[in-house]
C-alpha positions in Angstrom: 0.0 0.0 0.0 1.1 3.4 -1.0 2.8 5.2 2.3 2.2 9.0 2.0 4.6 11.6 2.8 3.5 14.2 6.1 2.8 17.7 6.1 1.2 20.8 7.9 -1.7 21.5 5.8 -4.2 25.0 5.9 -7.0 24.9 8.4 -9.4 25.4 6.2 -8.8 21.7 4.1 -8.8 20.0 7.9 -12.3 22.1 8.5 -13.4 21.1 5.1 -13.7 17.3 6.3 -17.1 15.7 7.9 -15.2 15.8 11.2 -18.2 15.7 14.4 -15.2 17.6 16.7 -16.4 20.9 14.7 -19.8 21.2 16.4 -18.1 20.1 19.8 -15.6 23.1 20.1 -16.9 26.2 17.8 -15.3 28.3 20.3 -12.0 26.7 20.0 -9.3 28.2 17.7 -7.8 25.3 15.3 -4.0 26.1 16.2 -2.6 23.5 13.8 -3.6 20.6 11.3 -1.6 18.3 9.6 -1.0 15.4 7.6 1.0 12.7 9.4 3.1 10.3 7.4 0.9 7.2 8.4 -1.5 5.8 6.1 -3.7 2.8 5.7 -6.9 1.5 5.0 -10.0 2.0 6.4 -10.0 -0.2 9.3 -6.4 0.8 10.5 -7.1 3.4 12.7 -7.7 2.2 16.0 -4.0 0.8 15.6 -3.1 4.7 15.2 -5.2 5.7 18.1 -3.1 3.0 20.2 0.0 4.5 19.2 -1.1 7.8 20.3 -2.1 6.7 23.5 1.2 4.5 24.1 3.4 7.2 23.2 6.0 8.8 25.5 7.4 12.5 24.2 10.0 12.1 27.4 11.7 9.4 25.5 11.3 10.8 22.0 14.1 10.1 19.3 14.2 13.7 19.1 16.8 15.2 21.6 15.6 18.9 21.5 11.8 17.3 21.9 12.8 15.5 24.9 14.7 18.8 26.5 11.7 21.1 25.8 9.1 18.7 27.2 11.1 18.1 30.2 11.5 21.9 30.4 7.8 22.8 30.2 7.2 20.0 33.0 9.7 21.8 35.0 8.2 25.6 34.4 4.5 24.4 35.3 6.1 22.9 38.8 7.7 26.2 39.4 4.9 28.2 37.8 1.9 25.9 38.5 1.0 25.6 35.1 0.1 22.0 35.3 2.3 19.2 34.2 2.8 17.2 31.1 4.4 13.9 31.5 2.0 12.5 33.3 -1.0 10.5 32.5 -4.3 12.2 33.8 -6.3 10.7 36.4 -9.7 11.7 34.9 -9.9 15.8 35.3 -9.3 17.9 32.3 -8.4 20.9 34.9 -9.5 23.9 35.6 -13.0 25.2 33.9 -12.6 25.7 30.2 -12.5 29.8 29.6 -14.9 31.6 29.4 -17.3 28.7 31.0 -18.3 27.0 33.9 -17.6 23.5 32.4 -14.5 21.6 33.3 -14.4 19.2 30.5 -16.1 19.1 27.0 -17.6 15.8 28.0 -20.8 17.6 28.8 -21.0 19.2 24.8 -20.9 15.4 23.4 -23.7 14.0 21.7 -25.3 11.1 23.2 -24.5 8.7 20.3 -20.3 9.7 21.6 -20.5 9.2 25.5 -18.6 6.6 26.6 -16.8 5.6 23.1 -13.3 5.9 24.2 -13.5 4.4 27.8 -11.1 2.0 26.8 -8.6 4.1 25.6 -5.9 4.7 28.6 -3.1 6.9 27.9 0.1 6.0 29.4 2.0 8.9 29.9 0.2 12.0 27.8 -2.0 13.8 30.5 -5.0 13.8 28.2 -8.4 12.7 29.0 -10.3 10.8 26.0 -13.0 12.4 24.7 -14.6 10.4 22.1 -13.8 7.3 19.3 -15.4 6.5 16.4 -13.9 4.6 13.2 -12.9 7.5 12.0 -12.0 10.3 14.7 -10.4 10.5 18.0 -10.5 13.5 20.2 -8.7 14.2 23.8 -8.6 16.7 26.0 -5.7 18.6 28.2 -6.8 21.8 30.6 -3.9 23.6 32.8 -3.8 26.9 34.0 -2.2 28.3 30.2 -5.1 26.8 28.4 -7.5 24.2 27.5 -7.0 22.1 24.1 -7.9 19.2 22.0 -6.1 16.9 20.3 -8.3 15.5 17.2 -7.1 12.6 14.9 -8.6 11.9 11.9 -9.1 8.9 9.2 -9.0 11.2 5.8 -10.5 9.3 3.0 -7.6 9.6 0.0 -9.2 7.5 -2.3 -9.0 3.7 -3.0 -9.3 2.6 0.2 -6.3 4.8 1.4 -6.8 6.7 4.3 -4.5 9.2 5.7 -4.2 10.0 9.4 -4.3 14.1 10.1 -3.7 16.0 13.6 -5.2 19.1 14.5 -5.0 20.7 17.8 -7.9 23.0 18.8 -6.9 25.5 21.7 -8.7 27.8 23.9 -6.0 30.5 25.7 -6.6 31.0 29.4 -6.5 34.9 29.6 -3.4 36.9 27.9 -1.3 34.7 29.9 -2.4 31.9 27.8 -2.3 33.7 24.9 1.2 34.7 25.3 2.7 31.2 26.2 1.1 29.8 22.4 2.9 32.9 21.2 5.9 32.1 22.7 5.9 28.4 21.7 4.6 28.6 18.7 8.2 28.5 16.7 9.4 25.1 18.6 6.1 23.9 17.8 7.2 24.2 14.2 10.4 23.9 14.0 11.3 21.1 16.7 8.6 19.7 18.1 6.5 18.9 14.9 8.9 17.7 12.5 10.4 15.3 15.0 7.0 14.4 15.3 6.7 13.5 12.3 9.9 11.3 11.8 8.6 9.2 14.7 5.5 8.5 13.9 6.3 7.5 10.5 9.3 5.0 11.9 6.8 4.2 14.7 3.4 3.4 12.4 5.8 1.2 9.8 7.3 -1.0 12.4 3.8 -1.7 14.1 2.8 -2.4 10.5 5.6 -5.0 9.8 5.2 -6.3 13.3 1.7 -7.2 12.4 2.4 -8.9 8.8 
């Protein structure tokens, strides 16, 4: 099967897809979408979701990954921004902005409760939101901002299927707003390239594994 290369792709072509997280957080901002180098067909994304789940940034291939995670897990237990190494015992965090809700779980329609209860992350501090063949959705809250990590099954044609990431965020205050700011260039130029590299490497060797 054909593997197809990763990239960051516009908003817009992400938004553009029949995705259900749309309708969940329209006052979200989508901070970044992308293509990941891992393809399949159209049953293979649960495998993807598992990966997620399993994966461990602290012992990324990436040295300049693992630094700047370890870094932002030292700022929030200076600054009390909550960590992110560690898996989450259930609480997305403080109340989303601008809300009285703590967790998006309370915006999902009844046909979603309860579709990811099996997914346990192992060191990510996300909270499942929601799983259906096709789309995957966590949650993270800490006292910079509340976001959402949304993977989804594209349909490229042929029964190939193309896994893309976006990541909704809502700041918390100017604060918030700031720290994406701030990040926002070793997002792009570290932390989502090596990104990509490992999931591609991780995704094939699962794949071989399983032949």
């Amino acid at each position: 099967m054909e593997e197809l290369p990763g990239k960051r792709i516009a908003n817009a072509a992400h938004e553009a897809g029949p995705w259900q997280i749309q309708a969940i957080v329209p006052d979200f901002t989508l901070e970044d979408a992308w293509a990941l180098p891992v393809s399949g067909s159209g049953d293979d994304f649960p495998a993807m979701v598992e990966l997620l789940a399993a994966s461990d940034p602290n012992q990324a291939e990436s040295l300049p990954t693992r630094l700047l995670w370890r870094l932002r897990d030292r700022l929030g237990a200076w600054f009390d921004l909550g960590r992110v190494s560690s898996p989450s015992k259930g609480s997305a965090g403080p109340p989303i902005p601008g809300t009285d809700e703590t967790s998006l779980a309370g915006r999902l329609p009844a046909h979603l409760r309860g579709t990811a209860a099996d997914v346990k992350f192992a060191s990510l501090p996300f909270v499942p939101l929601y799983l259906t063949p096709d789309e995957f959705a966590a949650e993270i809250g800490n006292q910079t901002v509340h976001g959402v990590i949304h993977l989804a099954w594209a349909e490229r044609g042929e029964d190939l299927y193309q896994c893309e990431m976006a990541v909704y965020v809502k700041p918390r205050g100017r604060f918030g707003q700031a720290y994406m700011a701030a990040i926002k260039p070793f997002r792009h130029l570290i932390v989502y390239p090596a990104l990509m590299r490992q999931s591609e490497r991780t995704w094939l060797a699962a794949r071989r594994a399983g032949d």
